[in-house]
C-alpha positions as CSV (number, residue, x, y, z in Angstrom):
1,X,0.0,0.0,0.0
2,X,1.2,3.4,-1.2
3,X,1.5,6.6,1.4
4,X,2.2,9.2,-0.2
5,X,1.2,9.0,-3.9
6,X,-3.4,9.0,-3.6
7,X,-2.7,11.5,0.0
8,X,-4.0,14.5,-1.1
9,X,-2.3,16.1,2.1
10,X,1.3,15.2,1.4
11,X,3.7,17.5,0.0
12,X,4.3,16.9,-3.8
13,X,7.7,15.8,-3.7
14,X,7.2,13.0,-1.5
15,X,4.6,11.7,-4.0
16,X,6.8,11.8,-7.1
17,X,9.5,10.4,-5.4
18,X,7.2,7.4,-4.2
19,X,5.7,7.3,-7.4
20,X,9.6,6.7,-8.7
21,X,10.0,4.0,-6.5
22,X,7.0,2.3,-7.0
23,X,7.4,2.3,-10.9
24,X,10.9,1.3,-10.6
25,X,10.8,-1.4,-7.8
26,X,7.0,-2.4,-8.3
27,X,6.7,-2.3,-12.3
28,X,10.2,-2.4,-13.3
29,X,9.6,1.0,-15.3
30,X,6.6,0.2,-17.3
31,X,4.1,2.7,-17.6
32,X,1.6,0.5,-19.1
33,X,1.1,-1.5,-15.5
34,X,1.7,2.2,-13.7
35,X,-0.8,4.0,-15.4
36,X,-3.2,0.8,-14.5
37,X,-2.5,0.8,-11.3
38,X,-2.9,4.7,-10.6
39,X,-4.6,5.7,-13.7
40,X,-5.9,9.0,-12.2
41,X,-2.4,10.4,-11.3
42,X,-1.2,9.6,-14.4
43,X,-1.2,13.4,-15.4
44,X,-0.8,15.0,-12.2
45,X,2.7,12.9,-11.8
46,X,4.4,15.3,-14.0
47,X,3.3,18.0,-11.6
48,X,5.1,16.5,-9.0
49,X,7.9,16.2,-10.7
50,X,7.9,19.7,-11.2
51,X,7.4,20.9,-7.4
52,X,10.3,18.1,-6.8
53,X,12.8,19.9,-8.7
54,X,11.7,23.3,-6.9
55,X,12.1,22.4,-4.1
56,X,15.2,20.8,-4.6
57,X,16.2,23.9,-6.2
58,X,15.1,26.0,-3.3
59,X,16.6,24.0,-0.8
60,X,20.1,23.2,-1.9
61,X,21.5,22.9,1.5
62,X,18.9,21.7,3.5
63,X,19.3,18.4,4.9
64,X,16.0,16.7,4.4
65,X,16.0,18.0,0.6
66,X,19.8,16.9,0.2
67,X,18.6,13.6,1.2
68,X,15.9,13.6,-1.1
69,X,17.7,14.2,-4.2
70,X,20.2,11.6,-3.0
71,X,17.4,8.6,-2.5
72,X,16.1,9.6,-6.2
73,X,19.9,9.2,-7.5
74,X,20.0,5.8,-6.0
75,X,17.1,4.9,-7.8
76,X,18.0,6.4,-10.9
77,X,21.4,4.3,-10.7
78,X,19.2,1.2,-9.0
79,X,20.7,1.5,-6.2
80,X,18.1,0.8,-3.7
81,X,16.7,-3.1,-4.2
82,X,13.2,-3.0,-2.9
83,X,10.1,-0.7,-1.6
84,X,11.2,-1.9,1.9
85,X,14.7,-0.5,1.8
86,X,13.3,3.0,-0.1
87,X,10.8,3.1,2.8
88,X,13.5,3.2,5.2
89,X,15.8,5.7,3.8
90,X,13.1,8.0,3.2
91,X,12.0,7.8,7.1
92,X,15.4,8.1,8.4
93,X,17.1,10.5,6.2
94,X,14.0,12.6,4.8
95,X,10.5,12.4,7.0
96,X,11.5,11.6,10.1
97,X,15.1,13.0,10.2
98,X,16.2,14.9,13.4
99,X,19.0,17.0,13.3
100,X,21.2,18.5,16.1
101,X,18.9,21.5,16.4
102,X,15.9,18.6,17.2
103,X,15.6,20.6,20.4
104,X,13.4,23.1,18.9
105,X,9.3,22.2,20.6
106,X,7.6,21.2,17.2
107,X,3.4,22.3,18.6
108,X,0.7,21.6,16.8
109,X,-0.6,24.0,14.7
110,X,-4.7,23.9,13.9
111,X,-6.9,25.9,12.9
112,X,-7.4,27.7,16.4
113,X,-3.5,29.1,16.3
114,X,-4.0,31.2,12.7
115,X,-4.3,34.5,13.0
116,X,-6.4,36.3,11.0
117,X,-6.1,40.0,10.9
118,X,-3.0,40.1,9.1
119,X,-0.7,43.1,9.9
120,X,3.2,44.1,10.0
121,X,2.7,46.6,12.7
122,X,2.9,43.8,15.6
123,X,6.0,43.2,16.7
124,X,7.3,39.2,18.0
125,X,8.7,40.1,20.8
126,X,10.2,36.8,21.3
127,X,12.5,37.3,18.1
128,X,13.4,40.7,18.4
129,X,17.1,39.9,18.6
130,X,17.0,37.3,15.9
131,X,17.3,38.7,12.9
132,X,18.5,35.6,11.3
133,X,15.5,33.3,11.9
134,X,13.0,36.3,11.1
135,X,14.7,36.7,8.0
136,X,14.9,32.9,6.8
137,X,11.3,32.8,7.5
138,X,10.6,36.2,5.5
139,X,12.1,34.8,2.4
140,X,10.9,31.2,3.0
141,X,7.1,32.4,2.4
142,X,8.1,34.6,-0.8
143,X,9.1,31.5,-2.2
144,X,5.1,30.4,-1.9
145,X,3.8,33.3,-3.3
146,X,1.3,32.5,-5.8
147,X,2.3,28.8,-6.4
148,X,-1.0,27.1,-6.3
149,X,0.2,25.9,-2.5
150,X,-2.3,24.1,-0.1
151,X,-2.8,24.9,3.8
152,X,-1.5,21.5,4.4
153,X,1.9,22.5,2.1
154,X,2.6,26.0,3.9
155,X,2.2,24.0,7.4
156,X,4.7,21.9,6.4
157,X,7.8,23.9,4.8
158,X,7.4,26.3,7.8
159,X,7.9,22.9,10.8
160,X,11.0,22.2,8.9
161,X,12.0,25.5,8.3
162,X,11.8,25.8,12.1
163,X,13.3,22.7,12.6
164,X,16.3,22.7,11.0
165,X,17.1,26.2,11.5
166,X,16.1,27.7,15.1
167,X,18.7,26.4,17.7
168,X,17.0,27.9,20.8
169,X,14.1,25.8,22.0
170,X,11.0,28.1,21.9
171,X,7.8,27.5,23.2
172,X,4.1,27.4,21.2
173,X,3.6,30.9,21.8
174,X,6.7,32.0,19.9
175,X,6.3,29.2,17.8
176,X,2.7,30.4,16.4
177,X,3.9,34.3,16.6
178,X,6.6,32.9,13.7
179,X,4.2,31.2,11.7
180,X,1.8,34.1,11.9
181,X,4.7,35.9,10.3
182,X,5.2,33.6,7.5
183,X,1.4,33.7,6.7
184,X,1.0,37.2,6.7
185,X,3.8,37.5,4.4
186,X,2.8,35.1,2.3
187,X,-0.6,36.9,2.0
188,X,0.9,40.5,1.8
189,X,2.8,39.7,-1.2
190,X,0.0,38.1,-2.9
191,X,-1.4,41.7,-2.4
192,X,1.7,43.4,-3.3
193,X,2.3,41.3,-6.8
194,X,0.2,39.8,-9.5
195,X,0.5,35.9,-10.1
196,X,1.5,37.0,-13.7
197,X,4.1,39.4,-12.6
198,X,5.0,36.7,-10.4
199,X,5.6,34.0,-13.1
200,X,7.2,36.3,-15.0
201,X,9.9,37.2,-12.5
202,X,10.5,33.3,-11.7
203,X,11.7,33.1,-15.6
204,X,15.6,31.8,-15.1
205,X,16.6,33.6,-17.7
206,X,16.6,37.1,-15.6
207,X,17.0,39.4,-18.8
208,X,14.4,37.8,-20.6
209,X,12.2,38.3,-16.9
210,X,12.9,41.9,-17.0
211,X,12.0,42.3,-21.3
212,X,8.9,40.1,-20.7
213,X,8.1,41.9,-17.5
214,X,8.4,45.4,-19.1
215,X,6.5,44.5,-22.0
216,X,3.9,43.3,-19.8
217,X,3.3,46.0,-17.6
218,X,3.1,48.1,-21.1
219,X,0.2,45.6,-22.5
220,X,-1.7,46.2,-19.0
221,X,-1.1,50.1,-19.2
222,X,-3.0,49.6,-23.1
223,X,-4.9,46.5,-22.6
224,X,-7.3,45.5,-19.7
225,X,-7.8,41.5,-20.0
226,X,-9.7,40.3,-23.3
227,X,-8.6,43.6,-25.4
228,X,-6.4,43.6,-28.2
229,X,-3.3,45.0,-29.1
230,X,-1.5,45.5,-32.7
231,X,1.9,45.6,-33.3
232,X,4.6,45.5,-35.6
233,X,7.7,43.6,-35.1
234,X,9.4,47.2,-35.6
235,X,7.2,48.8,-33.5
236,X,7.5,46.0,-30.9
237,X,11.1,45.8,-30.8
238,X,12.0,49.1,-31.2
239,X,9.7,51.7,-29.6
240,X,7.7,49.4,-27.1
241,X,10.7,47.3,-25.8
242,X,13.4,48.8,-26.5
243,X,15.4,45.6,-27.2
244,X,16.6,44.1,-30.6
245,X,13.8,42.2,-32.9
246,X,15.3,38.5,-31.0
247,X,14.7,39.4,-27.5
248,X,11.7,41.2,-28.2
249,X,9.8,38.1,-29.7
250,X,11.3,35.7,-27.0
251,X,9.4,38.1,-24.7
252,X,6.1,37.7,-26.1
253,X,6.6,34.1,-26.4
254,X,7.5,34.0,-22.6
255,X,4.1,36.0,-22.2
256,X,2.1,33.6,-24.8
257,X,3.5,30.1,-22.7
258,X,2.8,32.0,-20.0
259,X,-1.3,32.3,-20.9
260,X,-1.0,36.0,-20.3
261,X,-1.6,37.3,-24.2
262,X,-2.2,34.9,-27.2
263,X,-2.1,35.5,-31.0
264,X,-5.7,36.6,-32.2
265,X,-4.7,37.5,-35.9
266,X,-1.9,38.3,-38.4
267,X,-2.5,41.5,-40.5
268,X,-1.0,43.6,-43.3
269,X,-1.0,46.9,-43.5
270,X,-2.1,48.5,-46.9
271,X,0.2,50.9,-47.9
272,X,2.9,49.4,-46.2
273,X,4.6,45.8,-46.4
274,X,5.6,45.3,-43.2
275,X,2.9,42.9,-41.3
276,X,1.6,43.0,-37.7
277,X,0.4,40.7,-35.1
278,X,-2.6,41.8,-33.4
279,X,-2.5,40.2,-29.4
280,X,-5.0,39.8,-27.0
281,X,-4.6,40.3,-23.1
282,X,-5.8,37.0,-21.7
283,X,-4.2,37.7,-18.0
């Protein structure tokens, strides 16, 4: 019996990486017996995969994610022989791993601990000296903004931020007052910033983010959402963006993969040869 892959409330990572093992060890890699087995997650797995490698990404020097990407390694290079053994190593080195700073009081957080009027002007009085922890939990819940998390998924990355990285023990009170913190951030910058003009800023390629993001904020200054926009390549690369002909297309492909404009027709001007793209603000 799986225990992570059909549990709605566990973090994605943990289901792609049992749903590696499984088709590995359980179905020797074929995706015929797989998609049998779990044909509703079928779609969703590639998901997973993709929260896996951010938070991998995120978290390249903490423990519990360190350990993750080494039990997928072992599996990639069969290295592990059966579920059993892949159970084990994921308890040991990823779920239930306790580090030297184990001493911090884990509570438990329900619904009765949230606070809900969210506001910067309170002070945690328990962490006024600690910069350090105030600040890894600061840029912790940026990371979350507009992601598509669950409740269940914030819960989580804050107990092991906590864990792995506040040495002192504290006690529930302080413990809910830092997780108050990470919410309201978390909410505050979903105030502060669009989802689109968070996508866009994610973009790797950070002069591409900053084209695509300029160009964007110029179709929302023209366009509100389902109207149109024409514009030559000329026009686009050279008075709009700014930017040679290259970048400026790859920024309106960013924004087309993106879902935030889309290609509604191709026209040609009559006294002119030069054609033009007419776009649509879709987000």
């Amino acid at each position: 019996m799986v225990k992570y892959i059909d549990n709605v409330n566990a973090r994605a990572h943990l289901r792609f990486m049992e749903w590696q093992a499984v088709l590995r060890l359980t179905y020797h890699r074929d995706y015929t017996d797989m998609a049998q087995a779990f044909p509703e997650y079928m779609e969703v797995c590639d998901q997973w995969h993709e929260q896996y490698k951010t938070y991998i990404k995120r978290n390249p020097k903490r423990l519990r994610a360190v350990a993750l990407n080494s039990i997928y390694l072992s599996l990639l290079n069969n290295k592990i022989e059966n579920l059993e053994e892949f159970y084990l190593r994921l308890s040991t080195e990823v779920t239930n791993l306790r580090t030297s700073k184990s001493r911090v009081k884990k509570a438990v957080l329900d619904e009765e601990n949230y606070v809900t009027e969210f506001s910067f002007d309170t002070k945690i009085v328990g962490f006024q000296n600690n910069n350090r922890i105030v600040n890894l939990v600061l840029k912790e819940a940026v990371e979350f903004v507009h992601t598509g998390y669950t409740k269940n998924e914030l819960n989580s990355a804050f107990n092991d931020l906590v864990l792995e990285y506040v040495e002192a023990l504290i006690n529930k009170k302080e413990l809910v007052a830092l997780r108050d913190l990470f919410l309201k951030k978390v909410y505050a910058m979903e105030k502060s910033i669009t989802r689109a003009e968070a996508l866009i800023l994610r973009t790797p390629d950070k002069k591409l983010a900053k084209d695509a993001y300029h160009l964007y904020g110029l179709f929302k200054l023209r366009c509100e959402v389902g109207d149109a926009w024409t514009l030559s390549q000329t026009e686009l690369a050279r008075e709009k963006l700014g930017v040679g002909k290259p970048a400026a297309l790859k920024a309106v492909d960013l924004l087309i993969k993106l879902k935030l404009i889309e290609i509604f027709e191709q026209v040609t001007f009559v006294n002119a040869e030069a054609q033009a793209t007419v776009y649509k603000r879709i987000g």
